[in-house]
N, C-alpha and C positions, 0 to 999 in steps of 0.2 A: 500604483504601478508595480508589475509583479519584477521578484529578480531575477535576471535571466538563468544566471549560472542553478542548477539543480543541486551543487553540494551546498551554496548557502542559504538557497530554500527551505533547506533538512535543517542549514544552521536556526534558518528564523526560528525554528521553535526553542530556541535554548532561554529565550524573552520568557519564558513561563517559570524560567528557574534561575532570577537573580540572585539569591540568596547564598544558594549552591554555588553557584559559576565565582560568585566575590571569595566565598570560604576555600573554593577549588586553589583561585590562583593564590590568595595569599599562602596557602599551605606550602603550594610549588614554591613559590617564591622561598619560604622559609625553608625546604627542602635544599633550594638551592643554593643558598644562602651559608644554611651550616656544612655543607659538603666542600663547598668553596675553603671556607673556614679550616675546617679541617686539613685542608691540604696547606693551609697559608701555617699552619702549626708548624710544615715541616723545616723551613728555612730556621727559625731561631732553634730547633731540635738541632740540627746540621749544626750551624753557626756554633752552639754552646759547648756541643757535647763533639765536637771532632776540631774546633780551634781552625775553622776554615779563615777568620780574620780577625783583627783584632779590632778592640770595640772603640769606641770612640773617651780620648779620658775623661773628658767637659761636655756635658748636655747639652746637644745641638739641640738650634731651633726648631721646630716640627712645622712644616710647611708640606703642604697637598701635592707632592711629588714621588715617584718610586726612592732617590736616593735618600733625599731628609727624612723620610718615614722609616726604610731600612736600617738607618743610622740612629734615630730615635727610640728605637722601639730595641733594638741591639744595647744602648747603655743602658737601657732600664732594666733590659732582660740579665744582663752580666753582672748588674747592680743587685739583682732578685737573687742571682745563684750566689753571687759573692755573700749575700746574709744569710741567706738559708741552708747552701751547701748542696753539693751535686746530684746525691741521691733525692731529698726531698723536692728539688726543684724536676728531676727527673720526673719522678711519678706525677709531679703535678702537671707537667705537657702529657704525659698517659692519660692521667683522668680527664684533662680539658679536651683531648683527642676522642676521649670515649663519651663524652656528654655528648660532642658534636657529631659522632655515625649514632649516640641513640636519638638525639634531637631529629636526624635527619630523617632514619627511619620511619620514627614517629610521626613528622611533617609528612611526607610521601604517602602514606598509608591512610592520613588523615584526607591529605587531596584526593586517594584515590576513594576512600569512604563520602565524601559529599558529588564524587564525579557517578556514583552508584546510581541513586535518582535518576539524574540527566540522562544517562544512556538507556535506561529502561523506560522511561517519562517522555523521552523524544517518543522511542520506537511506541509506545502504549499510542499516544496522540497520531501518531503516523496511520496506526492502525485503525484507529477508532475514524478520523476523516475519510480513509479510504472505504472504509464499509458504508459511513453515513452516505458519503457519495455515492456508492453503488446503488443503494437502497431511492435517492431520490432522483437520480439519471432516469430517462425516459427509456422505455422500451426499446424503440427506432437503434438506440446507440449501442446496444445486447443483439441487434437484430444482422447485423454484418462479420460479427466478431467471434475469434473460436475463445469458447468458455476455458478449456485447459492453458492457453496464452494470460486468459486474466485472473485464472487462480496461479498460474507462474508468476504473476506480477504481484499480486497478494501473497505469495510463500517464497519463494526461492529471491527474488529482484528485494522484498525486504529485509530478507534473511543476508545480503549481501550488502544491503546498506547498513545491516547493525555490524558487520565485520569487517565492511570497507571505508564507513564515514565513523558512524558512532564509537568505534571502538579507536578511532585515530583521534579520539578528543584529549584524552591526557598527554600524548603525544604534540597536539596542537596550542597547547599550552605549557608542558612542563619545559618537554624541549626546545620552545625558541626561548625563554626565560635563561634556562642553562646555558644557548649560544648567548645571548645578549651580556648576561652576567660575567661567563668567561672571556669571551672579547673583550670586553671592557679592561677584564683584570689585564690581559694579555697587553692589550694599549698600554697601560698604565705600567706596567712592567717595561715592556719594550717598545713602543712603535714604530720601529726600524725591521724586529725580525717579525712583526704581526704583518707587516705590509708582503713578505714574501710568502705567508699561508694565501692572500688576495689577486697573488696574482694565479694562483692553481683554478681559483671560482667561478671565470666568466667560463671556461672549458666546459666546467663539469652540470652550471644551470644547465648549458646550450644542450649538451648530452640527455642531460634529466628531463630536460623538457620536449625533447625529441623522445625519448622513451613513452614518457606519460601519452605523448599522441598517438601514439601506436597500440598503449596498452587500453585507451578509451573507445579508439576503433572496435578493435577485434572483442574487447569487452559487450559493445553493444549488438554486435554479430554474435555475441556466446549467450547472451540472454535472451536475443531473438529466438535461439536455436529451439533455449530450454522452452518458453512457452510452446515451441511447435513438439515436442517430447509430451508438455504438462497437455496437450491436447491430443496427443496419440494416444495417450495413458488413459484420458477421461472416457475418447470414441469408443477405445476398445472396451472399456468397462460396461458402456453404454449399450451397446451392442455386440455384448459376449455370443450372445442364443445366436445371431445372424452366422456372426465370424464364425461358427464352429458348424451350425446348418450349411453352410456355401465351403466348407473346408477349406478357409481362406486365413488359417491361421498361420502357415508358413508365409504369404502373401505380407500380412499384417507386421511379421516377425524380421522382415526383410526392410520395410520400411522403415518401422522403427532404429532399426540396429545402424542405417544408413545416417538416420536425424543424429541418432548418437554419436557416431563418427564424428561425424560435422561436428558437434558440440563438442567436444573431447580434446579434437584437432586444435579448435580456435582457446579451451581453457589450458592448451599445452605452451601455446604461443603468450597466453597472458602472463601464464604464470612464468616463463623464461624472461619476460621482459619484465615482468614486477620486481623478480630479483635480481636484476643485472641492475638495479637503481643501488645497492645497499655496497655492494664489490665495488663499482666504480667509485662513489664517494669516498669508499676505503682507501683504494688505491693512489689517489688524488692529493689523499690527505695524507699520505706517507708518502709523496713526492713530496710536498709542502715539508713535514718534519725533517726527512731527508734535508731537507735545503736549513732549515733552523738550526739543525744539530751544525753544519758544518760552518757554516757563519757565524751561530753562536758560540760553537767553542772556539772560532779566531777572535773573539772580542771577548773572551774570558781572558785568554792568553796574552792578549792585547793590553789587560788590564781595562778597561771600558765597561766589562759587567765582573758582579760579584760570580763566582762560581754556585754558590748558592742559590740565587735566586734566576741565575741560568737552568737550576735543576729545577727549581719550583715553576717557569716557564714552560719546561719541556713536560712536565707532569699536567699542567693544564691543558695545554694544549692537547696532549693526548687522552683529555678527560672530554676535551669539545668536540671527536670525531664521533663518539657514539650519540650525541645527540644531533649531531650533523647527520648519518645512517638514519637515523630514525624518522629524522623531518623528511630525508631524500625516500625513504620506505611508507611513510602517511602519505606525500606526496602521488607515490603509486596507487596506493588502497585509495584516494580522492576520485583518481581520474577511472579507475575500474567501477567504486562506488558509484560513479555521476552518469556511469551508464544504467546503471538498474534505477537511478534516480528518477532521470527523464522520463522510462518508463513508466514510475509511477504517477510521477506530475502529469502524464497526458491521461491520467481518467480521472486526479485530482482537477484540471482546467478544461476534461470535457466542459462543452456547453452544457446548461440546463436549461432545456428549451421549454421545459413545463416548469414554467415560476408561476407565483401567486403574487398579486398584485395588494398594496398596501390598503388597511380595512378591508380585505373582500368579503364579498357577503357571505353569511354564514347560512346553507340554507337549511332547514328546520324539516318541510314537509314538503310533498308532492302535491300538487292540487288540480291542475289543469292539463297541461300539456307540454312536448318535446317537440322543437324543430329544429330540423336542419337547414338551412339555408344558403343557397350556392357554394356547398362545401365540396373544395379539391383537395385533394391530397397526394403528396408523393414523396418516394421513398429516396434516402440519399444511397446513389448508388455509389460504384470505385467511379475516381478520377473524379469524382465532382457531377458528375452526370444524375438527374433528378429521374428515376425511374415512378411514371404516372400508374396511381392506382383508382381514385376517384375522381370525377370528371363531371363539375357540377349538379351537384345531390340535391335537391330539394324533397321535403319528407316529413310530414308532422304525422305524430302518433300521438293519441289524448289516453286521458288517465283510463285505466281499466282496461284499456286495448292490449290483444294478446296478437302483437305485430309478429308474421313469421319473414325472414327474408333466406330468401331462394334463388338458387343460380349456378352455374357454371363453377370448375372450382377457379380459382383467381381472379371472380368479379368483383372483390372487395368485399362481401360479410362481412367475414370476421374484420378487418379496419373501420368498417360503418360502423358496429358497434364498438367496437376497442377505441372510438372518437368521445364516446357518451362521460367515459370514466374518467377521460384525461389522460388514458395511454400515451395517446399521441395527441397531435394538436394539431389541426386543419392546417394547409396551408393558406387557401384561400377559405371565406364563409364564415358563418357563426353557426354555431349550435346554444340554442338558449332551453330552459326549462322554467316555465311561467313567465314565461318574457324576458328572464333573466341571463342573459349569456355565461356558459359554467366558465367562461376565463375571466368573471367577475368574482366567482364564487369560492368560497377556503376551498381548498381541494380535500381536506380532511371530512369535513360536511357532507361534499357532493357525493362521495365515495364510499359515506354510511349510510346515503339514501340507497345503495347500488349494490345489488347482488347477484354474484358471478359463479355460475357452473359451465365450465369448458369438459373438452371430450378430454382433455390430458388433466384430470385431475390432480389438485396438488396438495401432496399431503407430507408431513413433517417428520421425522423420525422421535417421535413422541408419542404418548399416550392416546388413546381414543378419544377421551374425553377434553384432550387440551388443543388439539387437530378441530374435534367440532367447536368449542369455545373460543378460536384462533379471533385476537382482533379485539377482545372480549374480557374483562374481570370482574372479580368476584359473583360469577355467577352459579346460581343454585344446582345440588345434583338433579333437583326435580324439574327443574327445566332445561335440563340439556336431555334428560330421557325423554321428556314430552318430545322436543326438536325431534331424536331419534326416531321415536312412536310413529311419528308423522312423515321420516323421511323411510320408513319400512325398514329401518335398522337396529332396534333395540334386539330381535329376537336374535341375531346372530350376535349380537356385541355382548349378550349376557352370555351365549354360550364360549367365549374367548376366555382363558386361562383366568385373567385377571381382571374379565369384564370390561368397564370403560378405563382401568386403568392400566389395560395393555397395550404395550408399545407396539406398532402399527409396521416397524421397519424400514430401514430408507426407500422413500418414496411410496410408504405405504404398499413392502413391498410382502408384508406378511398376510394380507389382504388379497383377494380376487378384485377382478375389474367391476362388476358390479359393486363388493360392498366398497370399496374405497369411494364410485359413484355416490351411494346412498350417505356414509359420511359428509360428503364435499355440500350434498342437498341437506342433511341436519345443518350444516355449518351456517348456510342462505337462511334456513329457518328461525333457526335461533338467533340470526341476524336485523328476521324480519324487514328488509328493506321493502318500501313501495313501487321501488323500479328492478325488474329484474333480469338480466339478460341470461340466456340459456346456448351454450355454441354448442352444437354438436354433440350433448349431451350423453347420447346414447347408441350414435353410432360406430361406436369400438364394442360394442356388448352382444354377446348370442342374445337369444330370441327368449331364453328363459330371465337373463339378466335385465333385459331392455326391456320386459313387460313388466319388473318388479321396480324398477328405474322411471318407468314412464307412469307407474303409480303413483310416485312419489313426486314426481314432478307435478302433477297432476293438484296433488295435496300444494306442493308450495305455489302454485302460479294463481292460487284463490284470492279474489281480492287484488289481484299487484298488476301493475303494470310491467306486461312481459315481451322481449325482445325475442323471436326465437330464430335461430339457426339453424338450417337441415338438408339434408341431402336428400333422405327418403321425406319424400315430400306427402306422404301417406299421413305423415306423424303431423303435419299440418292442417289441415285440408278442414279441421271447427276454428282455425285462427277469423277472428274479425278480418284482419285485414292481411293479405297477402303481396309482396313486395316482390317482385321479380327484377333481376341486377345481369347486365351483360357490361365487362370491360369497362370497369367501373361507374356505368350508368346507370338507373331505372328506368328501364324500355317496359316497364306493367306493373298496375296496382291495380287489388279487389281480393273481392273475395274469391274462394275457388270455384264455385257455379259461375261469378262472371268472366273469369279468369277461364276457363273453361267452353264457355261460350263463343268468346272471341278469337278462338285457336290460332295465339298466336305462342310465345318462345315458352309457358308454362304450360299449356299441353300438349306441346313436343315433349319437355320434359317429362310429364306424366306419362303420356303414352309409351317411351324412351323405358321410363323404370318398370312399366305393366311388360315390357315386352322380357324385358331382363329377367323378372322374376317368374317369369311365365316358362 
């Protein structure tokens, strides 16, 4: 059962570092320990060395109370100076004062050196789940969503969980240690004037905790904002060449600057409320001392308390208000942190609707044939509404068949085949290959029988030769130039600066449209799969590009079982078998003579494109 809250979601991962987290608090602990210490020095300092009272002549009993422990520890202490004499007992409360701020020190810095891991070891693991998840989430759930929103949630939403959760961990442990330890003392001291600090507290939760809801609202309104920012940033980068053709960059500049606004407005509001948590507790806590000082010093007067340890009370106490600020200041970083949290737990708890089932089969070779069988498919639209794209598909292709599918654009192609790989996953229907149904199948298997060239090629900001080896290790330089040879890219990839070991550019963008094509086809080649599917390959390519494209396609579709995809139905027309697709149906199958004969929706098409190009 998962836990609700998203700050201790972030907390679960601290289970990976017991070691650390036991070393952390003992450290604190003994941090706060000799700080305590050290202030407890100053009573018998006061007491010996200014004659605030006199000592007791006969060694009381020592009993677990402020007065017999005061009284105990005073005859011993008058006892120590009376043999030693004033000056030597002096320095020796110096020295014991000074082991306990270096002890302290020491302790502090040790807690904060084992909290080092933890904060970086959370956010490292934070990271590394959110990419794995990315990497195995289905297509469908990439298909609705703006990219710039989900590298916000990847850059900025965890950049604010390592400064609004993770970094309130030493906070979350030194500083309730420091309240619990000093209360304590306070009780044990007084609990007559500790109870008038208690009654300041129920004011100041109810305030704190009215803040924090305000500051987790508008927090999740301010990170909403940035992703829509991290998506204007990405559009525009995306389609710079458009923006500046349409001279739509003042247009562009207005929008933005408007999201900014927004965003600005709502980080002005968090940030007013985050700190109005640290002043109040201030404030609170010097009504409370306010009220100690004045009741304490009538019960000094009163003779009821030592004047000494009246001062050593009021010194703690005002040593408990900054770790009081601090819990009331983590407190705000929690509820701001828990909004970029959420965000990220909802792609950490997307569904994974492409799971692999336990032993599935691992499949080896191609040998027979592909069916589809009453496959429906539809897309999840807004509000829950299933928008319909396949509409009961029935459809075998056998081995060595070079299937072309043709149609309309939004009849479903590209889904029909994006079904084969495991993109997506039918809603209704099975898709088997040799009888086998592929949601029986490893997905890693099925997916190295399979080889994919779309029209949006995709290439890596990497070398030539690690672009075509993608997927692939330790493979030969003489077989990645073969691959090349064969995909008609060797002759330009040798004449590149650095040959195959030149970086290609984001998105392969040091590349033309044809040779990044020719790449993508070495990539399939030297992949050698038996199944191959081809989308649109070559219709983004001039006429010079697409005939050097369509050679090399030509080279890889030898031997393989080929799916193909096209508009210009020209580039079809030797396929075995021809698939004609309307509104996610097959209204025709055959070849193109039969297909032809029958004039029905593929020689409209035909005729449709003769007349275009004519």
């Amino acid at each position: 059962m998962k836990t609700r809250s998203p700050i201790f979601r972030v907390f679960r991962y601290l289970r990976f570092y017991p070691k650390e987290i036991v070393l952390n608090i003992v450290f604190n602990l003994l941090s706060v320990l000799f700080n305590l210490f050290s202030f407890v020095l100053i009573v018998p300092v006061i007491e010996l060395f200014f004659g605030l009272s006199t000592p007791p002549t006969v060694e009381p009993d020592f009993a677990f109370n402020q007065s017999a422990m005061t009284d105990w520890a005073m005859f011993h202490l008058y006892q120590y100076r009376a043999n030693v004499g004033f000056w030597p007992s002096l320095l020796t409360f110096a020295g014991a004062y000074l082991v306990c701020v270096l002890l302290y020190d020491l302790s502090r810095y040790l807690g904060l050196y084992f909290l080092s891991p933890i904060r970086n070891g959370v956010l490292q693991r934070l990271r590394n789940d959110i990419y794995r998840r990315i990497t195995i989430l289905p297509v469908s759930f990439f298909a609705g969503r703006r990219k710039g929103d989900l590298i916000s949630r990847m850059s900025a939403d965890l950049a604010d969980i390592e400064w609004s959760i993770v970094s309130t961990l030493q906070s979350l442990v030194k500083d309730p240690i420091n309240v619990i330890v000093f209360a304590a003392t306070l009780v044990f001291i007084s609990p007559r004037l500790f109870l008038l600090f208690l009654l300041v507290l129920p004011p100041a939760v109810f305030l704190i905790a009215k803040i924090g809801k305000s500051l987790k609202r508008n927090s999740v309104k301010g990170q909403q904002k940035m992703g829509e920012m991290m998506s204007a940033y990405k559009e525009t980068l995306d389609n710079l060449e458009v923006v500046k053709a349409y001279g739509r960059e003042g247009w562009r500049q207005q929008t933005f600057e408007q999201v900014n606004n927004d965003y600005s407005r709502r980080m002005v509001r968090v940030a007013r409320r985050r700190e109005a948590g640290s002043p109040l507790s201030e404030v609170l806590g010097t009504i409370g001392l306010g009220f100690i000082l004045v009741l304490g010093g009538n019960a000094v007067l009163g003779g009821h308390l030592q004047a000494s340890v009246f001062i050593l009370f009021v010194i703690i106490f005002a040593r408990l208000i900054p770790p009081v600020q601090a819990i009331v200041k983590a407190y705000s970083s929690l509820q701001k942190g828990s909004a970029s949290a959420a965000r990220i737990f909802e792609i950490l708890d997307a569904d994974e609707r492409i799971t692999e089932k336990p032993n599935a089969v691992v499949m080896t070779n191609f040998a027979d044939s592909i069916e589809y069988k009453g496959i429906k498919f539809a897309y999840d639209g807004e509000d829950g509404y299933q928008v319909p794209v396949l509409d009961g598909i029935d459809l075998t292709i056998h081995k060595g068949q070079k299937v072309a599918i043709v149609g309309p654009s939004g009849a479903g192609k590209t889904t029909l085949a994006d079904l084969l790989p495991r993109f997506y996953d039918p809603t209704e229907g099975i898709i088997a290959i040799d009888g086998i149904g592929i949601k029986d199948m490893n997905i890693n298997s099925l997916r190295s029988n399979i080889g994919v060239v779309s029209q949006n090629c995709i290439l890596f900001n990497d070398t030539v030769a690690n672009n075509i080896t993608f997927g692939l290790e330790g493979v030969a330089p003489e077989r990645i130039r073969e691959a090349a040879s064969i995909a008609g890219a060797d002759n330009f990839i040798s004449q590149l600066p650095q040959g195959y070991d030149t970086s290609v550019g984001d998105h392969g963008s040091a590349l033309s449209g044809g040779q990044r094509q020719r790449i993508s086809i070495a990539r399939a080649i030297l992949r050698n799969p038996p199944i191959l599917i081809l989308d649109e390959a070559t219709s983004a390519l001039d006429a010079a590009s697409q005939q050097a494209v369509q050679t090399a396609l030509d080279s890889l579709m030898q031997g393989r079982t080929t799916i193909v995809i096209a508009h210009r139905l020209s580039t079809v027309e030797n396929a075995d078998l021809i698939v004609v697709m309307e509104h996610g149906r097959i209204v025709e199958q055959g070849t193109h003579l039969e297909l032809m004969k029958s004039g029905g929706t593929y020689k409209k098409l035909v005729d449709m494109q003769s007349v275009l190009r004519s």
